[in-house]
C-alpha positions, 0 to 999 in steps of 0.5 A: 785371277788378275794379271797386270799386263802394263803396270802404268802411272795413274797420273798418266791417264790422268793428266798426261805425260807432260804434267807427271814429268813436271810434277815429279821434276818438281817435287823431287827438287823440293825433296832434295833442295834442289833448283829443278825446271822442267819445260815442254812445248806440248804433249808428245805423241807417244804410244801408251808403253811409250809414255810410261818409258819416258816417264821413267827415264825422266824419273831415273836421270833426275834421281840419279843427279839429285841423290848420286852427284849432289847437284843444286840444279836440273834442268829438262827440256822435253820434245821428241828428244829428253836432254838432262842437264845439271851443273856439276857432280863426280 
C-alpha cells in the first residue's frame, strides 16, 4: 500500500517556491487577461509543509481576484509577509 503523507507540487523541489509562485502569477493573468506582476528579493526560509501553504494561499487570493472581482491587474510582493493587491472589485 502507498500512502501520500505531504501532497507537495513538483515544481517546488524542482525549482523553488519563488519561481512556482511567479510562474502561476503569470500564467494565471494570461489565462484571465489580466495585468499580474509578482516580485521576491529572495527565497524564503521556510520549512517544506510551509512552502507548499504559501503556495496555496498565493494560488487561492489570486484566483479569487481574477475569477470572482474581475479585476485587470494583481500584484504581489512576497517577503516574510505575502501582500495581494488588485485595483478594484465588489
Amino acid at each position: 500500500m502507498f500512502v501520500i503523507r505531504e501532497p507537495r507540487p513538483a515544481e517546488l523541489d524542482t525549482n523553488g517556491l519563488v519561481e512556482a509562485l511567479h510562474k502561476f502569477v503569470t500564467l494565471a493573468g494570461r489565462t484571465h487577461g489580466a495585468e499580474t506582476r509578482f516580485d521576491a528579493e529572495e527565497e524564503p526560509t521556510l520549512k517544506r509543509i510551509g512552502e507548499v501553504e504559501g503556495l496555496c494561499m498565493v494560488q487561492e487570493a489570486v484566483h479569487n481576484l481574477l475569477r470572482h472581482a474581475r479585476v485587470s491587474r494583481v500584484s504581489g510582493l512576497e517577503n516574510v509577509a505575502v501582500i495581494v493587491s488588485d485595483n478594484g472589485g465588489f
